[in-house]
Residue frames relative to the residue before (quaternion, step in Angstrom):
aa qw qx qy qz dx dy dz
X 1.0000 0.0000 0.0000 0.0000 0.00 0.00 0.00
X 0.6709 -0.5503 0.3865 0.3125 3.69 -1.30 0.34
X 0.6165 -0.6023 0.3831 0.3322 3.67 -0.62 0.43
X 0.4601 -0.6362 0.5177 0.3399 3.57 -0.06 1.02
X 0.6592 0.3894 -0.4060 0.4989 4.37 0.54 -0.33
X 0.6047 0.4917 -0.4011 0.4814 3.68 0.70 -0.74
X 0.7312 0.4734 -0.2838 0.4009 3.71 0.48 -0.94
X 0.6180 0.4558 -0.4127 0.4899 3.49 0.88 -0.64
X 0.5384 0.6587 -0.3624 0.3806 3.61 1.11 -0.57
X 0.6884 0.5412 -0.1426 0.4613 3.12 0.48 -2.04
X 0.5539 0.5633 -0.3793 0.4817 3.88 0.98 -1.09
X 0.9875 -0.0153 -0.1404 0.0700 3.00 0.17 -1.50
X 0.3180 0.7589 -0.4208 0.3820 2.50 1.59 1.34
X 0.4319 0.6993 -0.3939 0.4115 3.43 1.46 -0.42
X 0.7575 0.4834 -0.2343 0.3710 3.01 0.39 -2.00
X 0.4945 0.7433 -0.3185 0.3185 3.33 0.97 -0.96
X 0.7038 0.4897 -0.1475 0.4931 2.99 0.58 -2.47
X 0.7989 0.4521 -0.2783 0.2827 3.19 0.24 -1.16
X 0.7654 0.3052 -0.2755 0.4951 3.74 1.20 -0.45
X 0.6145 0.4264 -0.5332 0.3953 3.32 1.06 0.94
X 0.4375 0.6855 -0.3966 0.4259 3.37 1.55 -0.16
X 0.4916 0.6897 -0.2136 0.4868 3.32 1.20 -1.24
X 0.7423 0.3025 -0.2119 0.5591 3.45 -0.09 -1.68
X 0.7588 0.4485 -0.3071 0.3588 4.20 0.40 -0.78
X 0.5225 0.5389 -0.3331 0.5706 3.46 1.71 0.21
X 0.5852 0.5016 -0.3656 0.5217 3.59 0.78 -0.90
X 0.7200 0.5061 -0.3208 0.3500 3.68 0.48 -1.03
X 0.7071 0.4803 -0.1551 0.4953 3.34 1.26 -1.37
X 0.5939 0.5080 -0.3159 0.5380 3.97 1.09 -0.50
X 0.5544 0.5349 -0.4612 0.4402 3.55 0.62 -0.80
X 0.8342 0.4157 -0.1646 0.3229 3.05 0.19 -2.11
X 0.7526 0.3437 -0.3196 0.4618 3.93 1.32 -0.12
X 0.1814 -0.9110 0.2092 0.3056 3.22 1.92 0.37
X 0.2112 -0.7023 0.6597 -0.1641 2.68 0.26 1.97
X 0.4437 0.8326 -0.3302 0.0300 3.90 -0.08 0.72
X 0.4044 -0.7294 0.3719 0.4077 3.84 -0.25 0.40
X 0.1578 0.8416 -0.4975 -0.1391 3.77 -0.31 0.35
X 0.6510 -0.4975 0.3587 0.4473 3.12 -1.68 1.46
X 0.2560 0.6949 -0.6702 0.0489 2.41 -2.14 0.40
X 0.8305 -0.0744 0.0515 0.5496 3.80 -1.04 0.35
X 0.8953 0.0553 0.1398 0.4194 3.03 -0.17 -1.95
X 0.4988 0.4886 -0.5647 0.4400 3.20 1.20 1.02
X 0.2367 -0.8424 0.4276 0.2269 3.31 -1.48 0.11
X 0.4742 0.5131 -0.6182 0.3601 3.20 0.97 1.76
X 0.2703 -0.8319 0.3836 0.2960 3.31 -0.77 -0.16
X 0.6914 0.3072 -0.4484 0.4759 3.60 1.29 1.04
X 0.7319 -0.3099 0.3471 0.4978 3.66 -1.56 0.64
X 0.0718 0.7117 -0.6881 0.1215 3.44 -1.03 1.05
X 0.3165 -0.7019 0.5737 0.2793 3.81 -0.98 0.68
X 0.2074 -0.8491 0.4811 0.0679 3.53 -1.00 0.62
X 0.5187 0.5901 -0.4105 0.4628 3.69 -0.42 0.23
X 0.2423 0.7884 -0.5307 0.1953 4.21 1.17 0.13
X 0.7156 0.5044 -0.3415 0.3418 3.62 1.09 -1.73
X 0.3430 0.7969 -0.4500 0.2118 3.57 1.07 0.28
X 0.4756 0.6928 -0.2904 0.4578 2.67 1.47 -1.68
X 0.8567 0.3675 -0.1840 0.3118 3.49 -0.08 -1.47
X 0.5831 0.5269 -0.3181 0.5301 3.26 1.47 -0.23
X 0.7227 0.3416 -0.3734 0.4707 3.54 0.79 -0.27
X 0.3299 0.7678 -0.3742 0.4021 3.47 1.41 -0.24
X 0.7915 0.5099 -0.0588 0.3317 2.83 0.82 -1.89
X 0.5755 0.6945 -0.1507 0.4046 3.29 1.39 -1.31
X 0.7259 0.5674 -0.0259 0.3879 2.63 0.61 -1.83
X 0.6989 0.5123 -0.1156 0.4854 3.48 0.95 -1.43
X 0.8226 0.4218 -0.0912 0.3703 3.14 0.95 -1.17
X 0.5260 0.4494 -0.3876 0.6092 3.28 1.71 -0.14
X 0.5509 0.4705 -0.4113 0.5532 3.97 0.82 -0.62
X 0.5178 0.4847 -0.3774 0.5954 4.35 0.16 -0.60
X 0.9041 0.3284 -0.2101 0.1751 3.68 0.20 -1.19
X 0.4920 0.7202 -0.1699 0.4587 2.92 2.21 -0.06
X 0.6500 0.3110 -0.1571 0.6754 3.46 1.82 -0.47
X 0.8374 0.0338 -0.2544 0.4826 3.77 0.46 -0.25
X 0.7438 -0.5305 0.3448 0.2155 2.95 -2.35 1.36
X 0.0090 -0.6866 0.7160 -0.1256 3.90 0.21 1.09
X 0.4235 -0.5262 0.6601 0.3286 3.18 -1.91 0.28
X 0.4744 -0.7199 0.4460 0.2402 2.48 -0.41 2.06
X 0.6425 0.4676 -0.4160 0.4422 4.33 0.03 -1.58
X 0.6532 0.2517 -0.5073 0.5025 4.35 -0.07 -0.43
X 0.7099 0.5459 -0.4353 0.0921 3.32 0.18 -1.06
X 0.7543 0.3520 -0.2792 0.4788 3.50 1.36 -1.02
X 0.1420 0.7619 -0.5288 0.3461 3.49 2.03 0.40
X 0.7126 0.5730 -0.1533 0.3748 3.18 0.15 -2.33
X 0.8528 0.2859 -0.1643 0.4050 3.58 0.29 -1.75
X 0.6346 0.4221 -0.4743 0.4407 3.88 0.87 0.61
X 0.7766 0.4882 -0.2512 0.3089 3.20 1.07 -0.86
X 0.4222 0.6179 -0.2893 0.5968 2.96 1.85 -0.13
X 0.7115 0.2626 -0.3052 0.5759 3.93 -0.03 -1.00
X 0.5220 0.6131 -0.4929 0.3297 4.09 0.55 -0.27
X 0.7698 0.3741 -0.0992 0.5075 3.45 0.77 -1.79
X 0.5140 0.3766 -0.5249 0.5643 3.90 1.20 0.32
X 0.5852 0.5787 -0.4010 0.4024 3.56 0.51 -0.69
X 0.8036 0.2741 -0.2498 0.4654 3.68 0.52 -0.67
X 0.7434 0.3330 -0.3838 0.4349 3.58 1.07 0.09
X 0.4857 0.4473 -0.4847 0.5736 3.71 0.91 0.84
X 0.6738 0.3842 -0.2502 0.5795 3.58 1.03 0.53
X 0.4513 0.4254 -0.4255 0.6590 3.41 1.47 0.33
X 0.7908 0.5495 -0.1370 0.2321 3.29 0.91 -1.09
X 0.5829 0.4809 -0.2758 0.5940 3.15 2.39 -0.07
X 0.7753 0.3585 -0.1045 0.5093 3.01 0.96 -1.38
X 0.1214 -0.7285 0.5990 0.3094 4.31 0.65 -1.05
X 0.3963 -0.7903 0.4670 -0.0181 2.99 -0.17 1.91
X 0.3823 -0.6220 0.5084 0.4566 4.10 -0.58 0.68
X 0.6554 -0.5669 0.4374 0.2404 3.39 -1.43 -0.39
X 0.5539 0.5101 -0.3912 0.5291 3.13 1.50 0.13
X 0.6861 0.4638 -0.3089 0.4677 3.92 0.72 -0.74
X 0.4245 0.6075 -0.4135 0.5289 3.64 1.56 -0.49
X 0.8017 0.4800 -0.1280 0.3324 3.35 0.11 -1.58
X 0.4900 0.4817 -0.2826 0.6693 3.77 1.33 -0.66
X 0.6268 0.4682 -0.3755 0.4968 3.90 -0.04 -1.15
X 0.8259 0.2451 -0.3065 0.4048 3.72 -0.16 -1.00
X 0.3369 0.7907 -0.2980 0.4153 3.12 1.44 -0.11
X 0.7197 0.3611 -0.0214 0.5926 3.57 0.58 -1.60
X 0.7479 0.3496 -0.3445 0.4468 3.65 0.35 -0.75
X 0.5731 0.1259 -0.4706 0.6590 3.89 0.80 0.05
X 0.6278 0.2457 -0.6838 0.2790 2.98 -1.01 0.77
X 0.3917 0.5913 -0.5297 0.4650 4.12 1.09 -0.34
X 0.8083 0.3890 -0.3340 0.2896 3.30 0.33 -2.10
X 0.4757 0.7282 -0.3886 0.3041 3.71 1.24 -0.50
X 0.7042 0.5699 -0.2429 0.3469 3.03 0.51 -1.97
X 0.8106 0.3343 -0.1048 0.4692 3.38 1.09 -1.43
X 0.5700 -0.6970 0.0786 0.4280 3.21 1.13 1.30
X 0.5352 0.6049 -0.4688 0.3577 3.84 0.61 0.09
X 0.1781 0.6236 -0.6279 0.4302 3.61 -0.07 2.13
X 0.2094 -0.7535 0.6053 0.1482 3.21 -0.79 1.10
X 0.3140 -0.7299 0.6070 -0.0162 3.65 -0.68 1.49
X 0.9198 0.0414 0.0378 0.3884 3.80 0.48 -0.51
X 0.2878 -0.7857 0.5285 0.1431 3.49 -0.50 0.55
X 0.0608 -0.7818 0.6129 0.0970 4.00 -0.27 0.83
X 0.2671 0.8259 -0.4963 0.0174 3.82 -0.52 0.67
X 0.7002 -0.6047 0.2490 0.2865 3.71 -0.54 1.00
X 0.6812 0.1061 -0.2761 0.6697 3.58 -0.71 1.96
X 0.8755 0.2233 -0.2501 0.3480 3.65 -0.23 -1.03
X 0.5790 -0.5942 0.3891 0.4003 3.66 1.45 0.29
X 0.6563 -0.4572 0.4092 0.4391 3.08 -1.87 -0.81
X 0.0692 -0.7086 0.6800 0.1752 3.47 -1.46 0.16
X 0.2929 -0.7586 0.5811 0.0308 3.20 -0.72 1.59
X 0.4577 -0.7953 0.3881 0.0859 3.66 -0.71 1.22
X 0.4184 -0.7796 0.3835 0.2646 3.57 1.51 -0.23
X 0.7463 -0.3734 0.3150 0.4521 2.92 -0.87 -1.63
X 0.4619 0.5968 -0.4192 0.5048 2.98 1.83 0.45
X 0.5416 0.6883 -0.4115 0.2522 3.46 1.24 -0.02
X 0.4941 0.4550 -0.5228 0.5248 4.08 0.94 0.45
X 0.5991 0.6121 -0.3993 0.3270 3.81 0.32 -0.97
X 0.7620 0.3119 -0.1100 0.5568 3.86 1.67 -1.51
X 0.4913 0.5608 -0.4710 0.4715 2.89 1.37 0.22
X 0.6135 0.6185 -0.2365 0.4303 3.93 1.20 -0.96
X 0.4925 0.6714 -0.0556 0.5511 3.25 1.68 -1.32
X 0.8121 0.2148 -0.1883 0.5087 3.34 0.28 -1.06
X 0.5838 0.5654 -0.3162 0.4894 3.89 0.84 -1.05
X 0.9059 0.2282 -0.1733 0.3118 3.59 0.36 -0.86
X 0.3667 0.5937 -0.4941 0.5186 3.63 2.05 -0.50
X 0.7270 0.4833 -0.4387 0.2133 4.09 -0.16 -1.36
X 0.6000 0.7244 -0.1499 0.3044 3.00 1.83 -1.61
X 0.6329 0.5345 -0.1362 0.5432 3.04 1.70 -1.24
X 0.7880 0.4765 -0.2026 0.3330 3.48 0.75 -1.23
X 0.5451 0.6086 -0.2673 0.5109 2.99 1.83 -0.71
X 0.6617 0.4512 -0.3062 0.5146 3.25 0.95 -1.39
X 0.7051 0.4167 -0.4209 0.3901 4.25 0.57 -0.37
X 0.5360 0.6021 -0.3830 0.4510 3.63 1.31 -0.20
X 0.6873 0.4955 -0.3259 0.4194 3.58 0.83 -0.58
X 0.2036 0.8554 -0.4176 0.2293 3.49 0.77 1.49
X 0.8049 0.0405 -0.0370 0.5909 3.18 1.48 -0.66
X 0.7166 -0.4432 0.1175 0.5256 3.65 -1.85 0.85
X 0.9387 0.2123 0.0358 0.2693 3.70 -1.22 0.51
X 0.5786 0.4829 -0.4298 0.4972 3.24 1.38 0.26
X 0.5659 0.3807 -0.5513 0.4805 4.03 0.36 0.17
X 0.5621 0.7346 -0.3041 0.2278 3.81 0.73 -1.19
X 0.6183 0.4135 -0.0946 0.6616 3.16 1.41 -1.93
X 0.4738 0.5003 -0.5162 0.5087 3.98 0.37 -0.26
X 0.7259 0.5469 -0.2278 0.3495 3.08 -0.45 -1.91
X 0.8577 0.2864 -0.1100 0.4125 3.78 0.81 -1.15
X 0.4028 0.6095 -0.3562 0.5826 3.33 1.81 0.13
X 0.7146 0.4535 -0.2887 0.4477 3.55 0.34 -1.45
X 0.9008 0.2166 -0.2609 0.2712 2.87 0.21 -1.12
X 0.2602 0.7275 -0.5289 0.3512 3.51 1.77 0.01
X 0.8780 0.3064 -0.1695 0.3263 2.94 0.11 -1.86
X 0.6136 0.5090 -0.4506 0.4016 3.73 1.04 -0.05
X 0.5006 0.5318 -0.5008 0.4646 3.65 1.06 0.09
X 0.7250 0.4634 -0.3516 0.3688 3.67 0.40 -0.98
X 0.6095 0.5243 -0.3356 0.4909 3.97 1.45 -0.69
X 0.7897 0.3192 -0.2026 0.4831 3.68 1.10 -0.81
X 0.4152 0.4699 -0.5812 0.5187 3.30 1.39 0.85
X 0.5608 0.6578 -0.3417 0.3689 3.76 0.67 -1.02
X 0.6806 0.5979 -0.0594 0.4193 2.93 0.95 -1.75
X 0.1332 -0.7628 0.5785 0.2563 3.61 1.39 -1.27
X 0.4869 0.6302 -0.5087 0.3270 3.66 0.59 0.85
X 0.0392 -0.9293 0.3546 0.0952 3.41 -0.10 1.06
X 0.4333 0.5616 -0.4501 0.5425 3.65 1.46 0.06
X 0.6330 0.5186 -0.4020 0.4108 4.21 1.19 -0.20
X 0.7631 0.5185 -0.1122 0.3693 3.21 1.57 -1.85
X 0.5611 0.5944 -0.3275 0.4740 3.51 1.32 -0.70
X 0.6908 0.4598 -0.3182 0.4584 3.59 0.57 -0.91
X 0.5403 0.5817 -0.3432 0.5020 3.62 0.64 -1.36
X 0.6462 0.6296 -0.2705 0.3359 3.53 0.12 -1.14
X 0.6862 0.4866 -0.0875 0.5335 3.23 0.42 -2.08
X 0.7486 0.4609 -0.2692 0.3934 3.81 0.85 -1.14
X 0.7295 0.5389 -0.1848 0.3784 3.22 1.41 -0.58
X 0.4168 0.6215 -0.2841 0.5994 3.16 2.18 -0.46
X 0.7457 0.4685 -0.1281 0.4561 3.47 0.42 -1.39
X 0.5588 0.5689 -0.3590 0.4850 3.80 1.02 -0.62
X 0.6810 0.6349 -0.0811 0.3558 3.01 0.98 -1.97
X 0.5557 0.6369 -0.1024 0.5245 3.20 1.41 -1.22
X 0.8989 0.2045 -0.1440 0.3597 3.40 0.64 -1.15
X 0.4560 0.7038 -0.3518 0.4159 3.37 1.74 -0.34
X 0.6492 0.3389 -0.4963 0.4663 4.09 0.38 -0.05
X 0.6218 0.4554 -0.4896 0.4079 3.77 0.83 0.20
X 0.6763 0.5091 -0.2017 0.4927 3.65 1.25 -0.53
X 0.8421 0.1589 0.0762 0.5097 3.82 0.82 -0.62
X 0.4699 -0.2262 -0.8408 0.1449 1.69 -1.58 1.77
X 0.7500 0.3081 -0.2493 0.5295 3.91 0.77 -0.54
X 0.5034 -0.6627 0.5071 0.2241 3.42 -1.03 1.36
X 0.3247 0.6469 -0.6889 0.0384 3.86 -0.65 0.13
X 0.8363 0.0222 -0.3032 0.4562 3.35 0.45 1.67
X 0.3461 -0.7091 0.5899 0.1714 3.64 -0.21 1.14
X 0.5416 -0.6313 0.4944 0.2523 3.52 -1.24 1.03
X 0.4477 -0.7545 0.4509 0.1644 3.77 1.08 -0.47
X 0.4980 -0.7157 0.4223 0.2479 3.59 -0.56 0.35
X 0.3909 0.6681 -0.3699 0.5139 3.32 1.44 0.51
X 0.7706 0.3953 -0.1040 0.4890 3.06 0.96 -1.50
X 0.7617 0.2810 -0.2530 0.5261 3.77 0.28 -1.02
X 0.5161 0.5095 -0.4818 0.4918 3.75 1.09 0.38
X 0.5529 0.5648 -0.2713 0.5493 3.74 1.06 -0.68
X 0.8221 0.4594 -0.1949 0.2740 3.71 0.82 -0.81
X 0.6356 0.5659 -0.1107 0.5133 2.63 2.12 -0.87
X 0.6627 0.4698 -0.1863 0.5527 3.25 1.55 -0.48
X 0.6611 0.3939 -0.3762 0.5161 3.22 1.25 -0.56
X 0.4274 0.4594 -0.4311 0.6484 4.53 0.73 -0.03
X 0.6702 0.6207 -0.2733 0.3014 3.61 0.14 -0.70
X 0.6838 0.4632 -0.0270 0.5631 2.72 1.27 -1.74
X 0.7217 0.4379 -0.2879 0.4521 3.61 0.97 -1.44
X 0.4583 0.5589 -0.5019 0.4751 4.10 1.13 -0.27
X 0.7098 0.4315 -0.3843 0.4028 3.88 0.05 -1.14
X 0.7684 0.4066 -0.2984 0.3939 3.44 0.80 -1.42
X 0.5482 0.5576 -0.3968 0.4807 3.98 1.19 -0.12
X 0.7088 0.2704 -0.2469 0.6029 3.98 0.35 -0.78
X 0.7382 0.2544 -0.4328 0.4505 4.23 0.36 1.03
X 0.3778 0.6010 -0.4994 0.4967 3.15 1.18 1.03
X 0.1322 0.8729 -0.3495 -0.3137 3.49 0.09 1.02
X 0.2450 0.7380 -0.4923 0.3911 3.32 1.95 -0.07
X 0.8596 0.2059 0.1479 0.4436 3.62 -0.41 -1.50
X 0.2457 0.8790 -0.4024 0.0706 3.34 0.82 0.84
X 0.2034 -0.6273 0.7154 0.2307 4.21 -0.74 0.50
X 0.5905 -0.4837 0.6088 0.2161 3.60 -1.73 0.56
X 0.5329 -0.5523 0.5190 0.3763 3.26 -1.01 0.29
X 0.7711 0.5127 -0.2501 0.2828 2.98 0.73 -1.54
X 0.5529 0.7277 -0.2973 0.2764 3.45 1.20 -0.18
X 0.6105 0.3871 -0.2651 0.6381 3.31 1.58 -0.63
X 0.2805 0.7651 -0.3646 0.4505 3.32 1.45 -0.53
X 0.8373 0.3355 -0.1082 0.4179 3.55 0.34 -1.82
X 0.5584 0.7122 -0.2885 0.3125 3.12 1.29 -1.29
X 0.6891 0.4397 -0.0648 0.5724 2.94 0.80 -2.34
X 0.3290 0.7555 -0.5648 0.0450 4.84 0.72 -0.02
X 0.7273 0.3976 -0.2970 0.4741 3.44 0.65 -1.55
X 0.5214 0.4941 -0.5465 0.4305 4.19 0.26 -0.55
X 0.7732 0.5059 -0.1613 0.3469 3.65 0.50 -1.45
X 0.6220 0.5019 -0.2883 0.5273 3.70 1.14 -0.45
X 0.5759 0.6155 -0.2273 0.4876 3.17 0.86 -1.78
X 0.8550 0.0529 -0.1691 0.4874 3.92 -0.03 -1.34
X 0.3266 0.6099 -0.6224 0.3660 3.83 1.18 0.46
X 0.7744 0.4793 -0.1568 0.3822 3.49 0.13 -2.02
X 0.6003 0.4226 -0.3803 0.5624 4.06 0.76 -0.55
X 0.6407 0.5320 -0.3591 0.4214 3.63 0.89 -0.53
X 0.7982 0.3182 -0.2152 0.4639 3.38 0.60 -0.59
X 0.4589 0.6109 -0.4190 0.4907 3.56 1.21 0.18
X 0.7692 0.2585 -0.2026 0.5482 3.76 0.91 -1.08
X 0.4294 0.5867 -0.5924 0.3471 3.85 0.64 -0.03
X 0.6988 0.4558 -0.3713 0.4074 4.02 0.46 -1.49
X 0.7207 0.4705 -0.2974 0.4133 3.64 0.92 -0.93
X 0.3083 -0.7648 0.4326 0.3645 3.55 1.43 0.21
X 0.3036 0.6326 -0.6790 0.2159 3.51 0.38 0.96
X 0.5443 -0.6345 0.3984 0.3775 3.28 -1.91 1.10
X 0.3369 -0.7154 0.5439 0.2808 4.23 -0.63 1.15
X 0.6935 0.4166 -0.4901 0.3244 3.97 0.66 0.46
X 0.6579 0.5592 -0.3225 0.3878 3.30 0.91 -0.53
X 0.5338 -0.6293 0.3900 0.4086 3.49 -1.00 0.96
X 0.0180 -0.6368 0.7702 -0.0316 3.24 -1.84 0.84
X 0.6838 -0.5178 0.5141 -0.0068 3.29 -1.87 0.17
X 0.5278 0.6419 -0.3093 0.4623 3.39 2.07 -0.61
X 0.3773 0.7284 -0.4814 0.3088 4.02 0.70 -0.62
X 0.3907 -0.7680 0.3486 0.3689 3.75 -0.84 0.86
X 0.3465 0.7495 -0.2890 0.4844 3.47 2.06 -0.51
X 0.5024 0.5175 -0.2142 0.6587 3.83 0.88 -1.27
X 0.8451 0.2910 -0.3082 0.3258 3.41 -0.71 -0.62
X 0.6272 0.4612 -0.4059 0.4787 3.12 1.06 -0.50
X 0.6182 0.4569 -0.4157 0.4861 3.74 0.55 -0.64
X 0.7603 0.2287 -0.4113 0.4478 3.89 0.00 -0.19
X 0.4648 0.5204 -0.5386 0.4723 3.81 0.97 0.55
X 0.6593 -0.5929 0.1861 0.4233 3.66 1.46 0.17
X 0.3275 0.7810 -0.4611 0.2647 3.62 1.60 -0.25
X 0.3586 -0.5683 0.5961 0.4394 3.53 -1.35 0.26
X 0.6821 -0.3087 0.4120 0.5193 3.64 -1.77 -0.37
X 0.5486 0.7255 -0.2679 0.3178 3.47 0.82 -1.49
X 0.7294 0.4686 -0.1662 0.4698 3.05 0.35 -1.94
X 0.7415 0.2744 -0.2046 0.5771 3.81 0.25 -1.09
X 0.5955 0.3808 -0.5378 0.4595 4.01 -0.01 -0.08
X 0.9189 0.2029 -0.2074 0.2672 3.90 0.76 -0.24
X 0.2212 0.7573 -0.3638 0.4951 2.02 1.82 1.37
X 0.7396 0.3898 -0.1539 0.5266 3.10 1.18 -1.38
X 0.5260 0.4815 -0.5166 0.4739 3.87 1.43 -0.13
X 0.5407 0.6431 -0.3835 0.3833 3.95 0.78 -0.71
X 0.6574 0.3355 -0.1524 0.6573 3.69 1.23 -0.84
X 0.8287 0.1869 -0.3853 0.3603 3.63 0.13 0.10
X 0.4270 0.5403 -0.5101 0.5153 3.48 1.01 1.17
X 0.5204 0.5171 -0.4316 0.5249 3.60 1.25 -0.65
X 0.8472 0.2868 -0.2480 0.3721 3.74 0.79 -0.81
X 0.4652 0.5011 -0.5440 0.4863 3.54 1.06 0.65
X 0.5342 0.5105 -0.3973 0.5442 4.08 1.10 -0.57
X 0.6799 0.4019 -0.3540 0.5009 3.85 0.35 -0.48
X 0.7524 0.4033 -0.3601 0.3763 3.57 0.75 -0.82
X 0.5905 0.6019 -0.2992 0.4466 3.23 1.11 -0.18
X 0.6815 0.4787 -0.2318 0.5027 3.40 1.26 -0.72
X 0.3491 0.5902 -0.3482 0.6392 3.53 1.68 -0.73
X 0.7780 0.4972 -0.1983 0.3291 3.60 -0.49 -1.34
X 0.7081 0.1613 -0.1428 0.6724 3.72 0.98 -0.62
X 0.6060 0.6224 -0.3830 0.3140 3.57 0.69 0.89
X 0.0377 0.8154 -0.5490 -0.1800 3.58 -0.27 -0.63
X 0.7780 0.4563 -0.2198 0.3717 3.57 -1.63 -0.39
X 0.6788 -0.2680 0.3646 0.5783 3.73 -0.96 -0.90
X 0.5855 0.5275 -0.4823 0.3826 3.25 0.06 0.43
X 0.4947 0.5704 -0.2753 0.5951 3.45 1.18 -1.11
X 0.6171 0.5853 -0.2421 0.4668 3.29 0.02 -1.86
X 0.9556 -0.0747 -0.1013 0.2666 3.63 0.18 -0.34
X 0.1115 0.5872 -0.4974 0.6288 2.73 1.64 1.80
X 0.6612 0.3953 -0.4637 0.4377 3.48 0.73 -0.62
X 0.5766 0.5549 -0.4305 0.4174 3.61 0.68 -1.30
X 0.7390 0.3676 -0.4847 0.2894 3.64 -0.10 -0.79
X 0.5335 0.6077 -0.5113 0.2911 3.72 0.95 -0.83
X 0.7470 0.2629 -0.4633 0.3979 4.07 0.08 -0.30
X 0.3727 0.7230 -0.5715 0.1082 3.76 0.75 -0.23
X 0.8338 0.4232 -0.2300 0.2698 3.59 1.07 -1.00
X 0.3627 0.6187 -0.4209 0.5554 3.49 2.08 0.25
X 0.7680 0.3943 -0.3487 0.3650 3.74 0.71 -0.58
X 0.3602 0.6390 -0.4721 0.4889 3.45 1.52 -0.34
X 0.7790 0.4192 -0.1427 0.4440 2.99 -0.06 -1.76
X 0.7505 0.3479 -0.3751 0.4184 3.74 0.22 0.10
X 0.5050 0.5746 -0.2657 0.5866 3.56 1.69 -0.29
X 0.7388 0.3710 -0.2451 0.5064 3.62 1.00 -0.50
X 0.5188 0.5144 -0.4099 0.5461 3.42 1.40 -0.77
X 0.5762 0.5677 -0.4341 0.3965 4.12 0.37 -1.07
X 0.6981 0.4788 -0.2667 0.4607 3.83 0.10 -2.08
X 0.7695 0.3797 -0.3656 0.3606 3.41 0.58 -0.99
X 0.5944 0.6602 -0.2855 0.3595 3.43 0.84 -0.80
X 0.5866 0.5957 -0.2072 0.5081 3.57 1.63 -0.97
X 0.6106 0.6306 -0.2265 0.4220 3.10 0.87 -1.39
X 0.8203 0.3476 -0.1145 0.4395 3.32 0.44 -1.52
X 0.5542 0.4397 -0.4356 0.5566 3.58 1.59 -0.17
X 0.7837 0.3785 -0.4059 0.2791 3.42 0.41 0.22
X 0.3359 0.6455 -0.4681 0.5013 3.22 1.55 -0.01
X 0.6634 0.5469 -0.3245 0.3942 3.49 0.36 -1.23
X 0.7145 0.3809 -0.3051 0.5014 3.79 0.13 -1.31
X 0.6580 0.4384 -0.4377 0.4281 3.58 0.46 -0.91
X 0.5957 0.5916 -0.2955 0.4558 3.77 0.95 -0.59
C-alpha cells in the first residue's frame, strides 16, 4: 500500500484540484453558456451551467497517471482504466454540448468495452454466496458491455438533482477505499481514493444549492469508473473484492434507474431522453426539497456501505443474508413513495 504521508498528500491535493477546477469551470461555462435550462422534465428551476463533473474527471486523470508513474500497478488494467475512463467522459461532455444521436452513443460504448476488453478489464465470472461461481464463457464480452455501460447510464440518469450523484460518488467510493484497503488491493484503493478527494472537492459547488450541475461528462465518468473498479476488484485473485460489493455499494442508483427502466420500456417510452419518472423525482414533485431526498438517499447508502462491509468479512448464509437486507430500504422507500403519492392524488380530486 502507499505511504500514509503520500496519501494525505495525494488526498489533499485532489480535493483541492478538483474544487478549484470546479469553481474555474463555473466561471468559463457561464461565460460560453454552456447551460442547463429549466424545463418540464428537469428538476431545477433556474439557468444553471453544467459540465462541473469535469473538474473531477480531470482531477482524476491527472492524479492517477502521476500515482501511476511511481507505483507497480498492472501496468495493461491500469492504462485499461485510464483510456477507457477519460474515453467515456470524453463522449459524455460531448453529449453534453452538442446531444449526441443514439447511434454514435451506441458505437462509442461500443469501442470503449471493447478498449476496456483488450486491456483486460472483462468480467468472465460472477462468485456469489451458496450457489458458487458462474463462469460466463463466451457470453462474457456481451455482460461485460451490459455491465460497463447499464452503471454508466444509470449513474448518469441519477444525476438529476443538487447533490445526490456527488454524495453517491463519495459514499461509494469512500467506502470502497476502506474495503480495498482491508482487502490490500491497490489498483481498487488508489483510484477510490483520488475519487473521493475529488467528489468531496466538488460537492460545496453542487449542494445544497446547485451553481453548477456535474454534467454528463462527469457522472458518466463515475459510473463507469465504480463499474470498472467492481470487475477489476473480483479478478484480483491474490487480493480479491466480490463483485457483489460494489454491487451493494452502487444498490439504490441501480434499483431506482433499473425499476423506472422497466416501467417505461412496456409503455415504449424513449429510456434516453429526460423524463420525470425516477423514484427520487417523485418524491420532489410530492413536494420534498432536493436536500431532504439527496439525504435521504445518503442515510440509505451508508446503511449500504455498513452491509457491504459486513457482507465483505462474511461468508456462507450469513453473507447470503446481509445481501437480502441491502434492498429492504428501496422497498420502504418505494412503499412510502406509493401511500404518499395516493394521498396527494386525493387531496387533489377532492380539491
Amino acid at each position: 500500500m502507499i505511504d500514509i504521508k503520500y496519501l494525505a498528500v495525494l488526498f489533499l491535493a485532489c480535493f483541492f484540484m478538483s474544487t478549484l477546477g470546479t469553481y474555474t469551470l463555473k466561471k468559463i461555462f457561464n461565460r460560453l453558456q454552456i447551460i442547463d435550462v429549466p424545463g418540464e422534465r428537469r428538476s431545477h428551476s433556474v439557468p444553471t451551467p453544467r459540465g462541473g463533473g469535469m473538474a473531477i474527471v480531470g482531477t482524476f486523470l491527472i492524479a492517477f497517471l502521476l500515482v501511476g508513474l511511481f507505483q507497480s500497478f498492472n501496468q495493461r488494467i491500469f492504462w485499461g482504466l485510464l483510456l477507457s475512463s477519460a474515453a467515456i467522459s470524453a463522449l459524455g461532455f460531448l453529449d453534453d454540448l452538442y446531444t449526441l444521436p443514439r447511434t454514435p452513443r451506441i458505437l462509442a460504448w461500443i469501442g470503449i468495452t471493447a478498449l476496456s476488453i483488450l486491456f483486460g478489464i472483462h468480467l468472465q465470472s460472477l462468485t456469489l454466496p451458496i450457489i458458487g461461481t458462474i463462469h460466463f464463457g463466451i457470453l462474457s464480452p456481451l455482460v461485460t458491455f451490459l455491465w460497463l455501460i447499464g452503471v454508466t447510464n444509470f449513474f448518469n440518469f441519477m444525476d438529476g438533482i443538487n447533490g445526490l450523484a456527488g454524495f453517491e460518488a463519495l459514499l461509494v467510493s469512500g467506502f470502497l477505499a476502506g474495503i480495498a484497503y482491508w482487502a490490500g488491493n491497490v489498483l481498487v484503493f488508489i483510484p477510490s481514493v483520488i475519487v473521493f478527494a475529488a467528489a468531496l472537492g466538488f460537492l460545496p459547488h453542487n449542494f445544497p444549492k446547485a451553481k453548477i450541475f456535474m454534467g454528463d461528462g462527469g457522472s458518466n465518468f463515475l459510473g463507469y469508473i465504480f463499474a470498472g473498479l467492481a470487475i477489476i476488484g473480483s479478478q484480483d485473485t491474490a487480493n480479491t473484492i466480490p463483485f457483489v460489493v460494489p454491487v451493494i455499494l452502487l444498490l439504490m442508483f441501480l434499483l431506482d434507474a433499473a425499476s423506472t427502466l422497466l416501467k417505461r420500456l412496456p409503455k415504449g417510452k424513449e429510456w434516453l431522453e429526460p423524463h420525470r419518472d425516477h423514484l427520487y423525482q417523485r418524491l420532489i414533485k410530492l413536494g420534498y426539497s432536493h436536500a431532504q431526498v439527496t439525504l435521504g438517499y445518503t442515510a440509505i447508502n451508508l446503511f449500504l456501505g455498513i452491509m457491504a462491509i459486513l457482507y465483505f468479512g462474511s461468508g456462507g448464509y450469513l453473507s447470503l443474508g446481509y445481501l437480502g437486507l441491502t434492498v429492504v430500504p428501496f422497498l420502504a422507500l418505494v412503499i412510502f413513495t406509493v401511500l404518499r403519492e395516493k394521498r396527494y392524488n386525493s387531496v387533489v380530486n377532492i380539491q
